[in-house]
Structure formats: C-alpha cells, structure tokens
N, C-alpha and C positions, 0 to 999 in steps of 0.2 A: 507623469506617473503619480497617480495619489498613495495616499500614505496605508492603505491597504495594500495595494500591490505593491509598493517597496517593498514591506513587511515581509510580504509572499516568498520575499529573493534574499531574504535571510536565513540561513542555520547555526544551529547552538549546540553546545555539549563539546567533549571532547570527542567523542568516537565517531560521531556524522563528522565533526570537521576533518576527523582524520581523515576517514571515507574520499570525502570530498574534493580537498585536496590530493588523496593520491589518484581519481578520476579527472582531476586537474578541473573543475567545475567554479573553482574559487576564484573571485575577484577581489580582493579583500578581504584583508583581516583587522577586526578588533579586540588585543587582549588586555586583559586588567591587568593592570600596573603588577609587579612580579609574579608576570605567568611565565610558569619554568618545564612545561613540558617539552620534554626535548626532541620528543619526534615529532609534534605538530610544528615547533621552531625549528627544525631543521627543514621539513618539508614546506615550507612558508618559503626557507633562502632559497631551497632548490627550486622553486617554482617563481620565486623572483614575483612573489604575490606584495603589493603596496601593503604596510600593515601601520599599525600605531598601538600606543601601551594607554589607557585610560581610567578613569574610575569606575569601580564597580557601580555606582547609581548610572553610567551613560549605559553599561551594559544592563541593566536591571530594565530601563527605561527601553530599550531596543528590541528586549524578549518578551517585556510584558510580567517582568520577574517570573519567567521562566528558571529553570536549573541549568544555567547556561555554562558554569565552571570555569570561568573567567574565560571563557571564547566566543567570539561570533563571527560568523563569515557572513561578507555578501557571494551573492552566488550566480550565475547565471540563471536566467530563469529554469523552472522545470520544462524538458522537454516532451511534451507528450507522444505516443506511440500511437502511428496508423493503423488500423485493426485489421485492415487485409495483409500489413506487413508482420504483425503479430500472429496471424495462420498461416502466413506464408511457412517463416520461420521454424512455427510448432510445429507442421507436419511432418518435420526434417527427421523429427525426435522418436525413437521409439512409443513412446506413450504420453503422448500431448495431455496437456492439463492449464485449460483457462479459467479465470479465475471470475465468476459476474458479482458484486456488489451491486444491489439493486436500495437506491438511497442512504447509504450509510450518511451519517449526522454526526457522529462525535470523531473527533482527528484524533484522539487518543484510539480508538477502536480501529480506524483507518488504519495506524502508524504500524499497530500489533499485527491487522491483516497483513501488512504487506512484510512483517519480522518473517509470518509464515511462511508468505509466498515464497520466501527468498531459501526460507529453512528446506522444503519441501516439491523446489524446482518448479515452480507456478513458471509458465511459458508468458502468461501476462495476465493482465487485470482489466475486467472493461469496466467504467466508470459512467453513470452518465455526467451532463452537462450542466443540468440544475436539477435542485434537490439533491444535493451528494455533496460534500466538503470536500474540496479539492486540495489537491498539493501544497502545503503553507508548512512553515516551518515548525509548528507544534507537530503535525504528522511525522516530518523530515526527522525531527530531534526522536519520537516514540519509535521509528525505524531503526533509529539506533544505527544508521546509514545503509540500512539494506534499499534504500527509494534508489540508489546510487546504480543497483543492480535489476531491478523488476522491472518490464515494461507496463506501462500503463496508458487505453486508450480510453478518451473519450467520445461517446458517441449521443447524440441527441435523443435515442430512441435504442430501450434494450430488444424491445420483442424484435425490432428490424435487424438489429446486432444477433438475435437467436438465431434470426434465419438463415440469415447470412453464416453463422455457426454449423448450422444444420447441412446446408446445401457444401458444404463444405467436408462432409463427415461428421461431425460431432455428436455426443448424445450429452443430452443436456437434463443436469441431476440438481433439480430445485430442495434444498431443506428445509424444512418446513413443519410444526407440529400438527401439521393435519394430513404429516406425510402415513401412508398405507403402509410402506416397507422400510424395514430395519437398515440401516445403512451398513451394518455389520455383515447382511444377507447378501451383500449387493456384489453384482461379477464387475468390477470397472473396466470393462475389456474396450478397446478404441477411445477414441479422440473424447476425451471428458471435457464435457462445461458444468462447473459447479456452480449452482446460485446463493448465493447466502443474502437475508434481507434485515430493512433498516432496525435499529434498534427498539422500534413502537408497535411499527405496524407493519411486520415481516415484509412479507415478498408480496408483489401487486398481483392483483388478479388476473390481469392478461399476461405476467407471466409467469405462473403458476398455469397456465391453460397452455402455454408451448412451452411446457415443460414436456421431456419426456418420461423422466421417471419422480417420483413426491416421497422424499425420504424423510427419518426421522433420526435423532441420536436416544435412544432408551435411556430414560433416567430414573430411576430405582428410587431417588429420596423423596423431600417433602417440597421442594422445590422445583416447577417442573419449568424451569426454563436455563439457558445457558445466556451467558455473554456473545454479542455475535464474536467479538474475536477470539475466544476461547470454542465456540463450538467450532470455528472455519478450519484451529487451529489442527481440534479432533478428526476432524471429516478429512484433512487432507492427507494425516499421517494414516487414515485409512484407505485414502483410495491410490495412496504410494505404497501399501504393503505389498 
C-alpha cells in the first residue's frame, strides 16, 4: 500500500472519530499524549481498539497538520456503495432523492455535500471514478462523520448512471445557471435525481442534455454565483419541503 492510500484509511477530529468508532470502522487509534476525552476513551476500551498516547508533531505529520484534536484513527478502508443497490433501497422510500456530483474537486466542498446529504435524507450519492476527489480523510473529517451514514457509489460514466436512473423512475434535476426554471417553481413529485457540478466548470454538456428538467437558485445581489456545497445545501432543503 503506498503512502497515499494509507493516508486514505485515516480519520481525524474528535466527532468523525466518535462516529467511527461507535460504527465500529476503527482499527486503531492514535492520541496525543493527555488526550482526556472520555467518550472516545471509553468507546476505544469497549471496542477493544489497539491504541497508543504520542506527540502532537507524529499527529500533525499523519494529518498533514490538519485540526485533528489530538486524535487519529486508522480506519478500514471506505466502502463504496453499488448503484443498483442504492435504487433498489431508494425506492422503498416514500420520496427517493439521489444525490449526482458531476466532478467535484475540493474535499472540503465534498465533505459539506455529504454534511447535507445526511441532514436532508440523500438516499445516496453517485460519484464518478476520475476527475472527482474521492473519500480521504480531509472529506471524512469536513463530514464531521456524517460519510459514516451516506451511501456513496462510484460509477465510471454519469450519463450511463442517468439512465440507468431514468429506466428506473427517476427525473433527474440538473442546476445549473443556464437553468430556464426557478427551482422555487419546481413540483418535486417522484423519484428525484439532483445534479450539482464541479466548482469551474459546472455540469458537462452531455449531462446537462439528459437532464430532464435545467434549474436555477435566483440570486438578488451583485454576486451571481454560489459555492457548490452551499447551493446543494439550498436545493435540497427545497426539494424536502
């Protein structure tokens, strides 16, 4: 294993590690010498997890000087979610809602997506496979351990993942600023796929063209664009109203 993907099978912070360990994901722990939280040390003994007490620079040097709070886990790797088993699931639900990231790049914006997902009952998240920042522990820790609860599938191709959405039920609702209709306007009625795109250069052309509906968030100031994980966050507590 190279020293990237060790990396990978790290998490930091105290509240992912809580997460973590009470999902029982944890292989290890490493905490800075008088780390005195008592629920993550108590849930460390009841889990009978190997740990050890060290200097803050081995911890600093592990995260990258992340804000790790004198903790780190190793973790088992992440496990990724099958996307037929993610619609299987969804359709169980009164009002399924898939969530498509179409090349997200920053794992801080990743991390906050998936806070929402988890806020807002996202059924799952499809990802592709390259060009998209994958599951690593910067995302893990900005989740704030909600990754512990979201499913998340990767697929090599979104427009074949749309389809596969579609023949499924789904209608599938791209954001977009060159969307036609108010996302305010909008009836969410059945099986939703939401698209939200990378931080440069929004959503691809081809899927933007199997999309079924091209929305927009109205913005009133001088500023006419959003963060994608603040716009995902908006759009989804709209299409949960």
């Amino acid at each position: 294993m190279d020293k990237k993907q060790k990396l990978n099978n790290y998490i930091y912070g105290r509240l992912p590690a809580l997460n973590a360990l009470e999902t029982k994901k944890a292989t290890k722990a490493y905490l800075q010498k008088g780390f005195s939280d008592a629920r993550i040390l108590e849930k460390i003994k009841e889990n009978n997890i190997p740990h050890g007490f060290v200097e803050i620079d081995k911890l600093n040097a592990m995260t990258g000087g992340g804000n790790h709070q004198g903790v780190v886990l190793e973790v088992k790797p992440f496990e990724y979610s099958d996307l037929n088993s993610i619609i299987v699931s969804s359709k169980k639900k009164k009002h399924p809602l898939i969530l498509i990231l179409d090349e997200i790049e920053d794992p801080h914006n990743f991390g906050a997506i998936i806070r929402s997902a988890d806020a807002f009952d996202v059924d799952g998240i499809i990802i592709k496979s390259k060009n998209q920042v994958p599951v690593n522990m910067t995302v893990s820790k900005v989740s704030t351990g909600a990754i512990e609860y979201v499913k998340i599938a990767q697929v090599p191709n979104l427009v074949t993942a749309i389809n596969k959405l579609k023949d499924n039920g789904y209608w599938i609702y791209s954001a977009d600023g060159s969307g036609d209709k108010d996302c305010h306007n909008i009836n969410f009625d059945g099986p939703v796929a939401l698209v939200v795109g990378s931080e440069g250069r929004g959503i691809s052309r081809l899927v933007l063209e199997n999309s079924d509906f091209i929305m927009k968030i109205p913005m009133y100031g001088h500023v006419n664009s959003l963060n994608v994980s603040v716009a995902t966050g908006i759009l989804l507590s709209i299409i949960r109203k």
